[in-house]
RODO-2510 file (C-alpha; in nm, 4 decimals, decimal comma):
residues 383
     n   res          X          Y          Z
     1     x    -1,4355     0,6620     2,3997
     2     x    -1,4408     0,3323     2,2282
     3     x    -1,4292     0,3375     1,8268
     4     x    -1,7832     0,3296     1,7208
     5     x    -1,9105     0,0038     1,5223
     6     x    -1,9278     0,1145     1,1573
     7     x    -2,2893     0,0871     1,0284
     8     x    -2,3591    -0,0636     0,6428
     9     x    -2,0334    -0,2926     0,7244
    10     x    -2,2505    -0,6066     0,6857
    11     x    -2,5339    -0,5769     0,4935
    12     x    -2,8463    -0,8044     0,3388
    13     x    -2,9913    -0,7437    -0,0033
    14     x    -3,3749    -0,7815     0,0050
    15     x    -3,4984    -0,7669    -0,3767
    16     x    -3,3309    -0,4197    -0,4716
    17     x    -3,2820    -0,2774    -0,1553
    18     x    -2,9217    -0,3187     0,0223
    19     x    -3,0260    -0,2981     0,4547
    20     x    -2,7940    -0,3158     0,7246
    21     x    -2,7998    -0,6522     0,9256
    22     x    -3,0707    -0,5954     1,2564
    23     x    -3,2848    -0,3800     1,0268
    24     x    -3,4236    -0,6489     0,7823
    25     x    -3,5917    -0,9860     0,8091
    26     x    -3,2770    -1,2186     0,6285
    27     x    -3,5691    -1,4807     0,4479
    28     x    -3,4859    -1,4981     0,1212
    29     x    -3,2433    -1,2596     0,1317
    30     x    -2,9043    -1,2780    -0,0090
    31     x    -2,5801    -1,1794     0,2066
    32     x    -2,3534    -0,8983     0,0757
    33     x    -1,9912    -0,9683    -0,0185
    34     x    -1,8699    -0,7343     0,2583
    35     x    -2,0659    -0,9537     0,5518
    36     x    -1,9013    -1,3151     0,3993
    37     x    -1,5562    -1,3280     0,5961
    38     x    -1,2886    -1,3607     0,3403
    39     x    -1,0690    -1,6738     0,3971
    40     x    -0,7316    -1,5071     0,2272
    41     x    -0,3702    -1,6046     0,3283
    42     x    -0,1525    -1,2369     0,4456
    43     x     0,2223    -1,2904     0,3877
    44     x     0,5018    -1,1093     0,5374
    45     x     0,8322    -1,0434     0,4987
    46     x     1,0679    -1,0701     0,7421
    47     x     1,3816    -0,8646     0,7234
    48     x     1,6169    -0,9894     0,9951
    49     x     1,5361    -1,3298     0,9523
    50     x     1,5455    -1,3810     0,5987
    51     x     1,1957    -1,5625     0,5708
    52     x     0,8402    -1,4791     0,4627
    53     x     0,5842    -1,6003     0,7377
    54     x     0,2029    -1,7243     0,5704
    55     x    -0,1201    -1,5963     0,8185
    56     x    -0,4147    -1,7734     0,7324
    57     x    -0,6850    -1,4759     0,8325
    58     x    -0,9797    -1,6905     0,8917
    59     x    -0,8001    -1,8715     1,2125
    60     x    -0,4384    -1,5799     1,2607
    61     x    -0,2366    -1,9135     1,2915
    62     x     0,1006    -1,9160     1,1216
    63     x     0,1923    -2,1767     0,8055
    64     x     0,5397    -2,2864     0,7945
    65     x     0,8071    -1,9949     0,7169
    66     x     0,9126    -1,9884     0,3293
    67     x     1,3035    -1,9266     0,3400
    68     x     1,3815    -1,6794     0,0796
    69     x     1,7441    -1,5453     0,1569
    70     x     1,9026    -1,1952     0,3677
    71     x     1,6697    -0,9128     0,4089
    72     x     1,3429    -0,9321     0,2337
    73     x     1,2137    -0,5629     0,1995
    74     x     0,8791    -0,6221     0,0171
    75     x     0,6437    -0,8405    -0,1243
    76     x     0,4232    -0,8216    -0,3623
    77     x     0,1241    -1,0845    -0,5081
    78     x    -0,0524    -1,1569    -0,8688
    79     x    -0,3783    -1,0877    -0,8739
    80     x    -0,4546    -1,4029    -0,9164
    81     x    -0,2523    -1,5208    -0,5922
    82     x    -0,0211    -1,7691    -0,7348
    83     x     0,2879    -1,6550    -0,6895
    84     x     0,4596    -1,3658    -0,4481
    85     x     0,7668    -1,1687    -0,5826
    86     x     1,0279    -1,0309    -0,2737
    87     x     1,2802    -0,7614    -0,2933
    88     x     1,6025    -0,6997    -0,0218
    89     x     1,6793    -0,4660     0,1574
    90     x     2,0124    -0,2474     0,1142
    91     x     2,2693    -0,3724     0,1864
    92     x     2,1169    -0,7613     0,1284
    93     x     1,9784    -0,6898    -0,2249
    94     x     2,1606    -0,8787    -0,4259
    95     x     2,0373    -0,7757    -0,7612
    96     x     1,7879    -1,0186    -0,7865
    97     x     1,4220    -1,0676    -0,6997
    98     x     1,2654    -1,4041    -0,5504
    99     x     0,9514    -1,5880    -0,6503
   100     x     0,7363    -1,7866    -0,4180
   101     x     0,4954    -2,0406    -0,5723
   102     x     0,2227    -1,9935    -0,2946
   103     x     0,0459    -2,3070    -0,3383
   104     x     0,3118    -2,4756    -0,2127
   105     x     0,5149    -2,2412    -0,0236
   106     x     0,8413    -2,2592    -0,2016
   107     x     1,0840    -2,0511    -0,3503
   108     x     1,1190    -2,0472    -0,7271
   109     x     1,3298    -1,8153    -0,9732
   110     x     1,6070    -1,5671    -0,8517
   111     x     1,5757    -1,3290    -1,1099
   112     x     1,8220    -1,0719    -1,2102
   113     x     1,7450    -0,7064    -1,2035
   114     x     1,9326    -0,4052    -1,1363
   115     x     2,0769    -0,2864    -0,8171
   116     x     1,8999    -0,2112    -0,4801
   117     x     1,5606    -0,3514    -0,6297
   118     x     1,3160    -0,2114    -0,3396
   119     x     0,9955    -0,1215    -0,4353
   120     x     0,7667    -0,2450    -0,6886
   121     x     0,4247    -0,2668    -0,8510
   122     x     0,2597    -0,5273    -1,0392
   123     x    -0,0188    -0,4610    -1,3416
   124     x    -0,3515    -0,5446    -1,3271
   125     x    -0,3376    -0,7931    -1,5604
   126     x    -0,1169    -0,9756    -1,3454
   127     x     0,1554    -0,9917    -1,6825
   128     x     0,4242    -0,7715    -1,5736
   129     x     0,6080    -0,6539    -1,2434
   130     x     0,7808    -0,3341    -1,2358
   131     x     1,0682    -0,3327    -0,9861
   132     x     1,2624     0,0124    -0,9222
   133     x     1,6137    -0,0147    -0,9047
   134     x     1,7159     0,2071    -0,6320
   135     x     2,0900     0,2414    -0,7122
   136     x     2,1328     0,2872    -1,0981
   137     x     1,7824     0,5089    -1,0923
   138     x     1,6069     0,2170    -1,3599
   139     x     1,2934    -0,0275    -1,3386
   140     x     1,2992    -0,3408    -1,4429
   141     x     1,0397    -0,4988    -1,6144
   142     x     0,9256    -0,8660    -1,5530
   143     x     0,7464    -1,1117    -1,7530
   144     x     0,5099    -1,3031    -1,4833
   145     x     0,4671    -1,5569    -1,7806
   146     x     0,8389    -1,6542    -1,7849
   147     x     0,9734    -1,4531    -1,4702
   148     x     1,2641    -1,3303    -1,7045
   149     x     1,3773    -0,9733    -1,6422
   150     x     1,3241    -0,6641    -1,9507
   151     x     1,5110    -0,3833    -2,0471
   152     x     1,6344    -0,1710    -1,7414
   153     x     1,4101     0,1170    -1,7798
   154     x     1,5935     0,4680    -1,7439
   155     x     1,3758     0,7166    -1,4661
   156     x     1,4691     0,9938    -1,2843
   157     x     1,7107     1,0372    -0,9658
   158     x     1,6509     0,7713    -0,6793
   159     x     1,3048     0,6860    -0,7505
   160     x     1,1130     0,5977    -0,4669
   161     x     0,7253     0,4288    -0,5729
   162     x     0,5675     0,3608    -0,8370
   163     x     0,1824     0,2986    -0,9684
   164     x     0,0094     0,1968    -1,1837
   165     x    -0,2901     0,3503    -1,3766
   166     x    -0,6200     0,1017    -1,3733
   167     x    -0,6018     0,0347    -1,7283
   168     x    -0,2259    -0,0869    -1,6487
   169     x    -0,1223     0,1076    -1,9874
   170     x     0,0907     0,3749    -1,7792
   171     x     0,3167     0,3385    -1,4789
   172     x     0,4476     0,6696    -1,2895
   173     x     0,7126     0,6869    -1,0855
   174     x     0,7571     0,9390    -0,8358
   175     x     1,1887     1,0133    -0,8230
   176     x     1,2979     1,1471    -0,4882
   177     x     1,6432     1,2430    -0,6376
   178     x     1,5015     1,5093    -0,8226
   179     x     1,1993     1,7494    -0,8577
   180     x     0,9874     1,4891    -1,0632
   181     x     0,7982     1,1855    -1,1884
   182     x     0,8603     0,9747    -1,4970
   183     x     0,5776     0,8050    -1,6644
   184     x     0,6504     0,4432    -1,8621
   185     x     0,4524     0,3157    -2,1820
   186     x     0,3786    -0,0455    -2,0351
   187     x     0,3040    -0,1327    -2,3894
   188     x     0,6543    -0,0711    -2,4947
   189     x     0,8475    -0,0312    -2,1501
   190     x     0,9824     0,3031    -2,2549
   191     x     0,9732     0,6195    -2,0339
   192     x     0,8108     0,9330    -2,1617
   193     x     0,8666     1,2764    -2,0895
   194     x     0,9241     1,3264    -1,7115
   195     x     0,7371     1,5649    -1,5312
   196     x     0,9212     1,8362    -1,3745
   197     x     0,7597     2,0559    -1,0856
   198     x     0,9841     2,3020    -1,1407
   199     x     1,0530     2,3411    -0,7178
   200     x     1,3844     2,1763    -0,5862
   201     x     1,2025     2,1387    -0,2973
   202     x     0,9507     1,8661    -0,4655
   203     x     1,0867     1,5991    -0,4538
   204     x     0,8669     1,2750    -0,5090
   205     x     0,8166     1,0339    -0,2458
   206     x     0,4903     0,8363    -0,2941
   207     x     0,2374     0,8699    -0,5659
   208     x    -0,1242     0,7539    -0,5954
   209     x    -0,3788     0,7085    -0,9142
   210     x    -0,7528     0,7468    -0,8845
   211     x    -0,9836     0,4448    -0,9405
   212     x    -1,0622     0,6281    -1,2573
   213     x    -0,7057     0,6682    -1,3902
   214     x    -0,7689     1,0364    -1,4823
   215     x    -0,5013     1,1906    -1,2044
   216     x    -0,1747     1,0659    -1,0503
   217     x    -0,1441     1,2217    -0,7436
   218     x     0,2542     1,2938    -0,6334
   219     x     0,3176     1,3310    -0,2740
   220     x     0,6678     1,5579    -0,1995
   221     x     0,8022     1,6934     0,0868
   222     x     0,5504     1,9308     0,1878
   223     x     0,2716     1,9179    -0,1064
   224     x     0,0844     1,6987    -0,3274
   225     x     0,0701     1,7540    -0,7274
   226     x    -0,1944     1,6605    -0,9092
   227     x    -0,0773     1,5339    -1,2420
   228     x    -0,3322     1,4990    -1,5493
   229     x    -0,2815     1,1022    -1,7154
   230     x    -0,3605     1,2227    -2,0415
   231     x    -0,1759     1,5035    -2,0810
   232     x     0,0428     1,4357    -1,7979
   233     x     0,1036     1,7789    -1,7087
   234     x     0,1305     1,9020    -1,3257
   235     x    -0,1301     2,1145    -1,1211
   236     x    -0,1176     2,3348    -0,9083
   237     x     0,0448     2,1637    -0,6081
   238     x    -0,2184     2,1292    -0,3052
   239     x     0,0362     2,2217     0,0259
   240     x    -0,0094     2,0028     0,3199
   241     x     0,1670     2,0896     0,6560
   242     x     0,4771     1,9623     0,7578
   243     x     0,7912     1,8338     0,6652
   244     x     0,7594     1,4864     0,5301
   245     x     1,1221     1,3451     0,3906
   246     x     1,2991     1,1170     0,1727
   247     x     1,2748     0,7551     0,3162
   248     x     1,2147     0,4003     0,1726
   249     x     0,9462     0,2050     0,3058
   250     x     0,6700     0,5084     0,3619
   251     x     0,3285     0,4572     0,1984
   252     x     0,2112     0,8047     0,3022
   253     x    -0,0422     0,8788     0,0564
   254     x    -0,3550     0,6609    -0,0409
   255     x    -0,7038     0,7345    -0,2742
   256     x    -1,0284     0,6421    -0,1681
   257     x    -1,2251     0,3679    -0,3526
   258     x    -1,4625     0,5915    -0,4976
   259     x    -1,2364     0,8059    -0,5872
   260     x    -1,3322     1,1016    -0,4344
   261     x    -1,1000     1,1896    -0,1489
   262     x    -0,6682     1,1847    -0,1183
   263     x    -0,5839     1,1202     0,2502
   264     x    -0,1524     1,2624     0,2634
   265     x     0,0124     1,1859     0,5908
   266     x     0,2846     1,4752     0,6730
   267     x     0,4973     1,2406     0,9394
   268     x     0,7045     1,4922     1,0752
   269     x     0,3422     1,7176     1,1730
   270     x     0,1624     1,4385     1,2705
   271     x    -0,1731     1,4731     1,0530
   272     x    -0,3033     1,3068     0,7904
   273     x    -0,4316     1,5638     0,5237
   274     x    -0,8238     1,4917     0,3605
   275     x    -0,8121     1,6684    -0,0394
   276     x    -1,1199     1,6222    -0,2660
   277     x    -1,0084     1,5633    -0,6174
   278     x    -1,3142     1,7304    -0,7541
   279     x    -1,1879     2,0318    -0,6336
   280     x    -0,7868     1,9798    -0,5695
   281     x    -0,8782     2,1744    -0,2328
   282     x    -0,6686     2,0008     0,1297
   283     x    -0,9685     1,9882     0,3922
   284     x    -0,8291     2,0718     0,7494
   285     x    -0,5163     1,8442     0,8484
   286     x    -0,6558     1,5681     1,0996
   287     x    -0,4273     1,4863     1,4366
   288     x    -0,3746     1,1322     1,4156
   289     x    -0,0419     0,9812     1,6617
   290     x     0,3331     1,0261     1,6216
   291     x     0,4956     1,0265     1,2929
   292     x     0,2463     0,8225     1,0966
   293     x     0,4836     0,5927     0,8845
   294     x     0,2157     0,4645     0,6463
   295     x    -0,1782     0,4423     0,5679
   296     x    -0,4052     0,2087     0,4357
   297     x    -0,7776     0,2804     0,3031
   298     x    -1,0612    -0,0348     0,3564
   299     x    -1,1638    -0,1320     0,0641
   300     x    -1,5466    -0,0708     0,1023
   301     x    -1,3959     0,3202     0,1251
   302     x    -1,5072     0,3421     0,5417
   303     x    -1,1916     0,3870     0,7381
   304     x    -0,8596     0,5163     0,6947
   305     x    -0,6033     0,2945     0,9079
   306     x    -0,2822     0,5498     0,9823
   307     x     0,0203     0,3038     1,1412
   308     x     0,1984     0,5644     1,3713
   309     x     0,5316     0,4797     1,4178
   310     x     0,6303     0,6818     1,6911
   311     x     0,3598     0,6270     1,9217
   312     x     0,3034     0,2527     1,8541
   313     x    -0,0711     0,3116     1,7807
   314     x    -0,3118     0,2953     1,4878
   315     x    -0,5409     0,5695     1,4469
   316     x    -0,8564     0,4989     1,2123
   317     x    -1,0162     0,7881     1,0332
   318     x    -1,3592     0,7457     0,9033
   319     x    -1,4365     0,8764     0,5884
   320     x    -1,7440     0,9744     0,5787
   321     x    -1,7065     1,2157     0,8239
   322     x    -1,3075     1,2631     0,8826
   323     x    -1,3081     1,2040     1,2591
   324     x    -1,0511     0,9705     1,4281
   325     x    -1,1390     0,6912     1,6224
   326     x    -0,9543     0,6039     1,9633
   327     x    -0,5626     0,5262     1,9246
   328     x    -0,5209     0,1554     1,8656
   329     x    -0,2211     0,0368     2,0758
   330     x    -0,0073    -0,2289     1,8310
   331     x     0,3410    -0,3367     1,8785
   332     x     0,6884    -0,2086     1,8917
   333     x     0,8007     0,0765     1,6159
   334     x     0,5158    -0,0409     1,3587
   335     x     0,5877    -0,0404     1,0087
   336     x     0,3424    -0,2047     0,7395
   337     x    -0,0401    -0,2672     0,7088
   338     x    -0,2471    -0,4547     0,4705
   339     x    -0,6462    -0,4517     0,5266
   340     x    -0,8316    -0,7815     0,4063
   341     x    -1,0810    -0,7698     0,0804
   342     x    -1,3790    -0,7839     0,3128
   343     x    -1,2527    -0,5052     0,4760
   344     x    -1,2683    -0,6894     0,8408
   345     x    -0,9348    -0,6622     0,9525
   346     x    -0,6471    -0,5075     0,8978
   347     x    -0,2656    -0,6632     0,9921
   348     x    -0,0337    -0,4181     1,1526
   349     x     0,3522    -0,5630     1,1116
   350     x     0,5536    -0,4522     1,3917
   351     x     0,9230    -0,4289     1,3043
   352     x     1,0556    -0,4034     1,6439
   353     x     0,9317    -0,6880     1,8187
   354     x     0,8449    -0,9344     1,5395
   355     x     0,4302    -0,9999     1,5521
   356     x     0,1484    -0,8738     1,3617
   357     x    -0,0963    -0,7228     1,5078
   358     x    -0,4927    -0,8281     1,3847
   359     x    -0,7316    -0,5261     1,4266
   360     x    -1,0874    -0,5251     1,4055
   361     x    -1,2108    -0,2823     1,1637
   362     x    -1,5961    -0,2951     1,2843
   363     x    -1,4760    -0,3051     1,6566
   364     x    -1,1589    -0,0990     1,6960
   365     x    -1,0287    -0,3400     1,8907
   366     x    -0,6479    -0,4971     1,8369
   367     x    -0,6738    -0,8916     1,9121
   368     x    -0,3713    -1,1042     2,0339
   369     x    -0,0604    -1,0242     1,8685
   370     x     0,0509    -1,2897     1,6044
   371     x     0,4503    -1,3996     1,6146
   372     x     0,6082    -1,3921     1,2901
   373     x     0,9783    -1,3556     1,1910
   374     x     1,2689    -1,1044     1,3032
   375     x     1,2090    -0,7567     1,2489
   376     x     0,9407    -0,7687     0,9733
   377     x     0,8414    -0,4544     0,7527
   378     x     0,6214    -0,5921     0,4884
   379     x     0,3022    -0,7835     0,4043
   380     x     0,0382    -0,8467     0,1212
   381     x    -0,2805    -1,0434     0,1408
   382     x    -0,3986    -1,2615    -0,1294
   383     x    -0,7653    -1,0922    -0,2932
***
């Protein structure tokens, strides 16, 4: 059965009243943000080929790829979508992190950091990037004002993601070394007390904040923690089924937009986990494909996209009632996806045989598949 169209997508405002396109006359009436397409650029990183490829979304044709060195890993924007940072992948990362001025497309500073800088986070503000340094088990603060590299910031063992709180006044960082997460003071760039679970069999490997900034949720290898953000003390952990792992690159866990509902994806089970954070209770697991690699919500809160990476398929979820749509087929072994601020389409990077794939969210439908560089495994889209 085809994916069904999802209803309030596009929608008029008529004096106060907010009515689904079809259902209203549109004189005089003013169309919502989520009906205007959104004409942002989606940028991704491509690992074997050492470049970062620019999508416009409005058309899916290509810009010119922005050489940035061996084995970009991720990529990460500014809010306000001037300039792209760009870690390497083991064993390419070199210590340093790239900038990209996006207006023009071209590379600017190579800035030092510690080693194996993977995964990173960047405030709200826009004023400061937080880098993890894989090997030495730091992150690395940078100023976007002067792209100059901080203090190395001591965590715990092998961190693996970090977030940020919505205020931007705490970053957490989920360590998959060890049975914990380390919160930093951005104010000062010092680490608090870390959090201990108290489990050896915890061990972080994604972490999520609510919209609120009240709970960090910690995703380990078979549970999720809720952790309070002003006390930061632990909960009760929340188990989810299945054996989930240690690896780089996963973005298994992800927070609605209203804040109401975690979605957890146990890859090894192959089911994506609903928990309300009113009551820190996991629904029933929902069957999405083979080993889902990483999720992505919309952000008008409607559909889950889960990127299964076994079974070369997307699997939406719809949130308002937890039901899966039909498997979307993408490309080979897919890795990444980023959903556009509209919430029209999402971009599926597919690592094994270089193209994105476009999806459309109100359809369900995949369109043709974009070519990009060699094996890529990241992208952001400029808000």
């Amino acid at each position: 059965m085809r994916a069904p169209i999802i209803r309030g997508l596009c929608a008029v405002a008529v004096g106060a009243a907010i009515l689904p396109l079809g259902l209203a006359s549109t004189v005089g009436a003013t169309v919502s943000p989520t009906c205007r397409p959104h004409h942002a650029t989606a940028y991704v990183a491509n690992m074997g080929s050492g470049t970062v490829t620019p999508i416009n979304t409005a058309t899916n044709k290509v810009g010119k790829a922005i050489t940035v060195g061996r084995g970009p890993y991720e990529i990460a924007i500014t809010p306000n979508g001037k300039t792209a940072y760009v870690t390497y992948n083991v064993p390419y990362a070199r210590g340093t992190v790239t900038t990209i001025r996006l207006a023009t497309g071209t590379v600017g500073t190579s800035i030092k950091t510690g080693q194996d800088p993977l995964v990173m986070a960047i405030t709200p503000n826009g004023r400061t990037v937080y880098v993890i340094d894989w090997g030495p088990s730091t992150v690395t603060p940078i100023s976007t004002a002067t792209n100059t590299a901080g203090k190395p910031i001591p965590v715990g063992s092998f961190p693996m993601e970090i977030a940020i709180t919505p205020n931007g006044k705490t970053a957490y960082v989920a360590n998959g070394g060890d049975d914990s997460v380390t919160p930093i003071r951005t104010a000062t760039n010092t680490a608090l007390k870390a959090i201990n679970f108290g489990n050896p069999r915890w061990i972080g490997v994604d972490i999520a904040i609510t919209p609120n900034g009240r709970t960090a949720y910690a995703l380990t290898w078979d549970a999720v923690i809720p952790i309070n953000t002003s006390t930061n003390a632990a909960g009760k952990p929340i188990m989810i089924p299945g054996f989930n792992g240690v690896r780089l690159g996963e973005r298994l866990i992800a927070i609605t937009p209203n804040g109401k509902t975690v979605y957890a994806a146990s890859p090894n089970a192959g089911t994506v986990t609903p928990i309300s954070t009113a009551t820190n209770k996991a629904g029933k697991p929902i069957k999405v494909g083979k080993y889902p690699f990483t999720l992505a919500i919309t952000p008008n809160g409607k559909v889950v996209e889960v990127v299964n990476q076994g079974s070369d398929t997307v699997t939406p979820i719809y949130t308002a009632t937890n039901r899966v749509g039909k498997p979307i087929p993408v490309g080979s072994n897919p890795w990444a996806v980023a959903i556009t601020p509209d919430s029209r389409t999402a971009y599926v990077v597919n690592n094994g045989d270089g193209t994105v794939t476009p999806i459309s969210i109100i359809t369900g439908r995949a369109g043709k598949p974009i070519s990009v560089g060699s094996a890529p495994v990241a992208i952001a889209i400029t808000r």
